[in-house]
C-alpha positions, 0 to 999 in steps of 0.5 A: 400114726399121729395120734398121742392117745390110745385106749387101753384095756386090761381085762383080766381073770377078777378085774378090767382096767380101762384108761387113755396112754396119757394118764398115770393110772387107769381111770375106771376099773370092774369085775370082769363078770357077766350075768345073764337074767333067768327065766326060771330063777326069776319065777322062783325068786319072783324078782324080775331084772330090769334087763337081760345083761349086767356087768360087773356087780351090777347083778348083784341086787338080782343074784338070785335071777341071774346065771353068772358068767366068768369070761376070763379065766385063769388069764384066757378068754373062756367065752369069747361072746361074753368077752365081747360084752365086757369090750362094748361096756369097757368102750362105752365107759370111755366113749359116747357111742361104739360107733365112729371108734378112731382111737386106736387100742391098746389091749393087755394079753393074758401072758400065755396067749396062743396065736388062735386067741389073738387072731380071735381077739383081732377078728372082733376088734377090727371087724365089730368095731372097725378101730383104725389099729390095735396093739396086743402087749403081753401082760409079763412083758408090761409088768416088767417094763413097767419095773424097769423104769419103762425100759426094755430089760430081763426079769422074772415075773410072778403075778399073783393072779385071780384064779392062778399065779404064774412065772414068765421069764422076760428077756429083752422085753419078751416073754418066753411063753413057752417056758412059763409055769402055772400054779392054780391058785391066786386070789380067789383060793384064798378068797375061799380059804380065808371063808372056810378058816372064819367059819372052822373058827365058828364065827356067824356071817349074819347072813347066808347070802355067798355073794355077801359073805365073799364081799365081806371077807374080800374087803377083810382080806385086803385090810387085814390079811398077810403074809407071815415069816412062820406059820407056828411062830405067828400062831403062838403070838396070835393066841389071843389076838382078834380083829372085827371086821364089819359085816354090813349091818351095823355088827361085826365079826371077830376073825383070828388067825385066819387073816394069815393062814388063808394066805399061807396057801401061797408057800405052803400049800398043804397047811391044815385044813386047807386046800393042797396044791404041788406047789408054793410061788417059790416053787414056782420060780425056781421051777420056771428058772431051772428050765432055762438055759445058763445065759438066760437063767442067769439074765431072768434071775437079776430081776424077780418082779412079784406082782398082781393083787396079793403082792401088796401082802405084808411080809411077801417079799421077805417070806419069798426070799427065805423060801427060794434060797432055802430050795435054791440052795441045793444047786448053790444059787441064791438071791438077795432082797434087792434082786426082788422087786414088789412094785407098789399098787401091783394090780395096775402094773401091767396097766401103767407098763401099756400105757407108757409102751406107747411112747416107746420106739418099739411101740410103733413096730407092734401097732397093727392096721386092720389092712395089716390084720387082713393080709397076715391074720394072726402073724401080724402081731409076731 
């Protein structure tokens, strides 16, 4: 392979990330949605969409005429037709056309991917638009040689996802999928736990629209939520603390103590008035380290990586590490604060770990051909 350049994709559960290997960050970002116009709702809305197919948020305008589509969910692909949309719009954001395609494909994995997507994944690619070869690179295993100064090393990685969060151990760059665990909650749960919070506090959206009032409190979440060190501490200093956030025509909105306990669904899954899950993100560690064996526990656990969306949260590495030890201890293990690692910008983690692996010696050895793909199916990936 002589090429320096590779296409790189990574779609994930809210957002798709494309860029070419030789930039530092991906150049064009998207929410990984498709919509689908509707007669019916058409005839009622009496709008009519200029097109059968969006992507992203163009529908928007058209919400009340569409059928909405969520092709990735929880990290898998759900709908692989759809899927398929989101590639033609991702290939035609960086090229002219979808024809004459001679940049191979990184493409990013959901970090619990089976053998059956990846020969699915494989099948569309080579067949539908004939790229002379294609990486598939596990989303933990980029997280976590990203961390690793773009090296080949051992971590545990927690990604806040979309839809749900996950720990996967990496050992030596790979990914012990079979010893990863899930919880289903992520961004979009406090999404909808910081709109449920605002309107318990008795606070009016000024519109009824869901697609606009979950736009505004999205914008509020990232500049004004986080993550507190206790829940009945930060309340009684919050007593008469407000913050107004605009709601798009010209008023805005006072928001209290919402803006952190939305997030506390993370630690404390069964805060008042919230949605209940079995566990916090530290359960979810300590849960996925205790499966280990003694060698690999013990190389998992040198390196906690806390990435995706909610990692730029204040106040998440130090509320991460007081709830772990405080459930860690019981088996007479503990961490410190410089075993845990929240890199900076942690939505492109992965992304920027794909790019930089293809300058990796090892790179080479995963970049499969379609005469490769053809002979071996799914195991030309392994």
């Amino acid at each position: 392979m002589t090429t320096n350049k590779f296409a790189v994709f990574d779609l994930g559960t809210l957002h798709g990330r494309l860029g070419f290997s030789d930039c530092k960050l991906p150049t064009h970002s998207f929410r990984t949605l498709v919509a689908h116009s509707n007669e019916e709702k058409a005839k009622v809305s009496k709008l009519v969409p200029p097109k059968d197919l969006f992507i992203g948020t163009e529908y928007l305008e058209y919400a009340e005429c569409v059928d909405v589509i969520k092709p990735i969910y929880d990290a898998k692909v759900q709908s692989w037709g759809d899927w398929e949309h989101m590639l033609d719009y991702s290939f035609l954001t960086l090229f002219s056309s979808l024809t004459d395609l001679d940049t191979p494909l990184v493409y990013v994995e959901g970090p619990t991917w089976d053998v059956s997507m990846k020969r699915k994944a494989g099948e569309i690619i080579f067949e539908k638009y004939q790229l002379p070869s294609l990486c598939l690179v596990n989303h933990a295993e980029m997280s976590s040689f990203a961390s690793n100064n773009f090296q080949i090393g051992n971590s545990l990685v927690v990604e806040l996802g979309g839809t749900c969060s996950y720990c996967v151990p990496v050992i030596e760059g790979q990914a012990l999928v079979s010893q990863a665990t899930v919880m289903e909650a992520g961004g979009t749960t406090v999404t909808q736990a910081m709109i449920r919070g605002i309107q318990e506090e008795g606070v009016d959206f000024g519109t009824k629209d869901l697609t606009r009032i979950k736009e505004i409190v999205i914008k509020f979440k990232k500049m004004e939520g986080y993550i507190c060190q206790g829940v009945e501490k930060e309340i009684e200093l919050n007593k008469k603390v407000k913050f107004e956030i605009p709601n798009g025509d010209g008023k805005y909105i006072s928001v209290g103590n919402t803006r952190f306990l939305a997030p506390e669904l993370l630690f404390s899954p069964r805060v008042k008035n919230k949605q209940s899950f079995s566990n916090g993100m530290h359960n979810l560690a300590w849960d996925c380290l205790k499966k280990l064996k003694k060698e690999i526990f013990a190389k998992a656990s040198s390196q906690i990586i806390i990435a995706g969306g909610l990692s730029g949260y204040r106040g998440v590495k130090q509320r991460f590490l007081q709830e772990f030890n405080k459930i860690a201890k019981e088996s007479n293990f503990s961490i410190s604060e410089n075993e845990i690692i929240v890199p900076q910008n942690g939505v492109t983690l992965a992304w920027r770990g794909a790019a930089k692996f293809t300058h990796h010696e090892l790179f080479e050895k995963q970049l499969v051909t379609k005469e490769q793909f053809d002979n071996l199916g799914e195991n030309a990936f392994n």
